[in-house]
N, C-alpha and C positions, 0 to 999 in steps of 0.2 A: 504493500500500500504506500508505503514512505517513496516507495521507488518512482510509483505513477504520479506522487504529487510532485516531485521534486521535476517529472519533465514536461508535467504541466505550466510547474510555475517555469521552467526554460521557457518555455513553448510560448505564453502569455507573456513573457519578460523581453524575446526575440522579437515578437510583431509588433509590439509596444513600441518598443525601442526604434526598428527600423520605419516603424509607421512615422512618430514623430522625427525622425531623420528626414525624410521623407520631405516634411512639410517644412521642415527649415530649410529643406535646401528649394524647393521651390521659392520661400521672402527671398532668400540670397539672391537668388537668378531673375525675380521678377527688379527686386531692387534696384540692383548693378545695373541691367540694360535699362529699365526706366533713368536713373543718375543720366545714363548715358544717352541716352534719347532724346531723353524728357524734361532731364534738369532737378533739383529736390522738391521743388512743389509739387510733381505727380507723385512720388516714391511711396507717402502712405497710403493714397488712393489706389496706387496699383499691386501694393501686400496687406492690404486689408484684411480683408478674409483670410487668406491663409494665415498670416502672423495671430490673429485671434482664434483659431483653431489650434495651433501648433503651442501657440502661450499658455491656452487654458487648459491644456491636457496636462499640463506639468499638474494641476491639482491632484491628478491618479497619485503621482507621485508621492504625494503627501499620505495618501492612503495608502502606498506601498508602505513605506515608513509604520506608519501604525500598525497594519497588521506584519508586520514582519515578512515580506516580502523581501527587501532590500535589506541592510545595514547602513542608510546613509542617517544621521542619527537629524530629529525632527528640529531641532534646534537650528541647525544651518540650513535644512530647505526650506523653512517658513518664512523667515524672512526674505530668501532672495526669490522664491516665487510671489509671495504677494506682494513683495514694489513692484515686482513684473506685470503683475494680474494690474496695480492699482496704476499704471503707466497704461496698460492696454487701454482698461476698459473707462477706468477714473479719471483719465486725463486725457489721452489722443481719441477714444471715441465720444466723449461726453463733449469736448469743447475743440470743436474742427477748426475754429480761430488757428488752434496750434496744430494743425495737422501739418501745415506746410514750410514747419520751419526745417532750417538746414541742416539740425540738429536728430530729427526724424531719419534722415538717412544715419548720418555715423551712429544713431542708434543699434537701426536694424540691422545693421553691418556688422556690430560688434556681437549684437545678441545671437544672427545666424551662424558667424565664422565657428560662435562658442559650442552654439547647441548645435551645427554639424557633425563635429568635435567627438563631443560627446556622447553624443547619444548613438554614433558610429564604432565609439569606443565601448560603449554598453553593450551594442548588438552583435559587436564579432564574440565579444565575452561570454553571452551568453549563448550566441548560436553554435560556435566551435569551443567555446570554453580558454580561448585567448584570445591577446590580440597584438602585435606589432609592438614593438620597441620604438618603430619612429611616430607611435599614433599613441602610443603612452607618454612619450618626452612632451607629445604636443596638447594632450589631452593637458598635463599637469604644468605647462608654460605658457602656452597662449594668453592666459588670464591676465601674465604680468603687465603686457599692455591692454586687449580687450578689456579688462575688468577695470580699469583710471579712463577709456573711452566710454563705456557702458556708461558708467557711474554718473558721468560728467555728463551724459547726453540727461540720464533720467532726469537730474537737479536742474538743466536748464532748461529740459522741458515743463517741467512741473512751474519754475517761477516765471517762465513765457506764459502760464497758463494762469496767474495768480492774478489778473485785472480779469482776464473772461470770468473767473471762478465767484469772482465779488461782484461783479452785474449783473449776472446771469440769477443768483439765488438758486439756481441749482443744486437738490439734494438736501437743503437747508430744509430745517422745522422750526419754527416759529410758532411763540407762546402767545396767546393761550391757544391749549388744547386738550385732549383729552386725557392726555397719558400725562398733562403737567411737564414735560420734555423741549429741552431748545437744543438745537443742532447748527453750527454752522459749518458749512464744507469749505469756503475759506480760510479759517483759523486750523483748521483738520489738514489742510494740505499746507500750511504755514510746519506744524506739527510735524509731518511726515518728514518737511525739508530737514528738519531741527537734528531729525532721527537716522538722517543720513550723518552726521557728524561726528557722533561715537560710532556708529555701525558701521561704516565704510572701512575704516582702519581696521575693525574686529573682524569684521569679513575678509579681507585682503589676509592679514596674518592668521587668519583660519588657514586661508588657503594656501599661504606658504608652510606653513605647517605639515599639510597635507602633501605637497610637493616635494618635499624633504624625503618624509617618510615613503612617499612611494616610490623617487627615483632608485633611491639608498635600496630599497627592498628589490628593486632592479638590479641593482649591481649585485645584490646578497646572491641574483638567482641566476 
């Protein structure tokens, strides 16, 4: 029984993986040739859809994590998927003002290169049970730049979006009401920026952390 779960969960873990591979590399490729076409004011309009598909499946992920699926411990997926999620869906879909800034592409650029990456690295892993020496170096390096591009794109998207967020009232509740409850989404994404201050550096030295340890466990083998 242990045997049939263990190639289920491969099995579930392989079309996962290369699904969502899959759908990064399509933003990449629609990105780049728009950039290039088209210039950065088409680039969101034209990975729309796919980038909100291929973002929000990272939530599985969270659920791998819980039920024990993976080892990737929940502490470090939840926060860099939900800036991702509240970048998707809380910022560039809710307020299209900032859809076409220039900042929009070195985004998606950063966040495909990574979760091509990745989630390439998860799928030979699980499909054949390894993967490349030159696709681990890159898995656990790439980040050093992507991750100060990423970073950099989300915080100045978010404060590009910080006069629509206040005009707009958008998402906000206002009192009175029934549940006694006041919400503002501009002070909330004021908040969010704050949160990249400490986190960004925590995350960065996660991740070198993690790049130590796995090149080193590379040379051990």
């Amino acid at each position: 029984m242990a045997g049939v779960l263990s190639v289920l969960r491969r099995l579930y873990l392989s079309i996962y993986n290369w699904s969502v591979f899959l759908g990064w590399f399509q933003v990449l490729v629609l990105a780049v040739r728009t950039l290039k076409e088209s210039g950065h004011v088409q680039v969101y309009s034209a990975v729309e859809r796919p980038l909100q598909l291929a973002q929000t499946a990272a939530v599985l992920e969270i659920i791998h994590g819980l039920v024990g699926l993976v080892r990737s411990p929940i502490t470090a997926t939840l926060p860099q998927i939900g800036s991702r999620l509240y970048l998707t869906w809380g910022i560039l879909y809710s307020f299209p003002q900032a859809q076409s800034h220039v900042l929009v592409s070195s985004l998606v650029i950063s966040w495909s290169i990574t979760e091509i990456i990745r989630y390439s690295f998860f799928g030979l892993k699980e499909t054949l049970g390894f993967a490349p020496s030159w696709l681990l170096w890159l898995r656990y390096s790439t980040f050093l730049l992507l991750y100060p591009t990423g970073i950099t794109s989300e915080v100045g998207l978010i404060y590009t979006a910080l006069p629509y967020i206040m005009n707009s009232e958008k998402y906000c509740i206002r009192m009175p009401n029934t549940w006694n409850f006041s919400f503002d989404y501009y002070y909330a994404a004021i908040l969010a920026l704050g949160i990249y201050v400490p986190g960004s550096p925590h995350m960065y030295s996660y991740m070198l952390g993690q790049r130590k340890r796995a090149l080193s466990k590379a040379k051990r083998e």
